[in-house]
N, C-alpha and C positions, 0 to 999 in steps of 0.2 A: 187573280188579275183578270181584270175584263176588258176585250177588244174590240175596238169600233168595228161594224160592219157594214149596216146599209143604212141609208136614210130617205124614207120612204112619206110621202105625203106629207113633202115640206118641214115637217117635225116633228116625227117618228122616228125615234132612236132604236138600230137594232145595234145590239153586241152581245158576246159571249166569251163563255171562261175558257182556257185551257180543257184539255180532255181532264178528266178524273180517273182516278185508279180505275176507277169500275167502269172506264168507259163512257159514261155521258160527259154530255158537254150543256152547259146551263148557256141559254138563250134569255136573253132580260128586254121586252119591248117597254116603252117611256115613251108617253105623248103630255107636253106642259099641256094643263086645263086650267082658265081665270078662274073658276069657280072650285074646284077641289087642289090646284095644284099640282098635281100628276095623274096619270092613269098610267096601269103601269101590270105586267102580266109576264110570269115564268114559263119556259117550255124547255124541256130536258129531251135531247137529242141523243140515242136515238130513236126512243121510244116515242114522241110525240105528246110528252104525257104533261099537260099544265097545271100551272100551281098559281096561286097566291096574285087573281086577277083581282084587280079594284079597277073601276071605272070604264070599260072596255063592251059593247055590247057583244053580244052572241055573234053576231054579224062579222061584227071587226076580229073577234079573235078565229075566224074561219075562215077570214081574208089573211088573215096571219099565218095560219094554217099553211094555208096553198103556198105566200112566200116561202114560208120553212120549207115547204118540201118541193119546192122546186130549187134549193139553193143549198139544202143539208148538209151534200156532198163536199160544198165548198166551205162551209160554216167547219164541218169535223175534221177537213184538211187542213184550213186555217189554224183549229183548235191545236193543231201536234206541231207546229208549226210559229207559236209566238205569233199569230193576225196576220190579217191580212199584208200589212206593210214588211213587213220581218220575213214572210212567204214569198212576195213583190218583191224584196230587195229595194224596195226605198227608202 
């Protein structure tokens, strides 16, 4: 299951999974593009470690970077926790 988290630059989707046995927790960024569809880049918490970027410059995924890791803490708390809302009590 994947849970909403931020949304960032108008249409930039962040969310992420539950923890995993082994401890990461999968991070999925999504921005619609008219011309490809999506762009779209994996980041596995808590190593920092990305996967499977399409359409994303070097740039933006380094800007994505500094989000993750100014928010980690609350992204891995969330994750053990059912999201943001389920942690919130909304």
């Amino acid at each position: 299951m994947m849970y909403p988290f931020l949304q960032i630059d108008g249409d930039t989707e962040i969310v992420h999974s539950e923890m995993q046995p082994d401890g990461e927790v999968k991070v999925y960024i999504e921005k619609p593009d008219a011309k490809d569809g999506f762009h779209h880049a994996t980041c596995f918490l808590p190593g920092y470690r990305w996967e499977d970027i399409s359409g994303f410059s070097d740039e933006e995924i380094a800007r994505f970077q500094e989000v993750l890791e100014s928010t980690a803490h609350l992204i891995i708390e969330f994750s053990q926790q059912g999201g943001f809302e389920h942690a919130s009590g909304l």
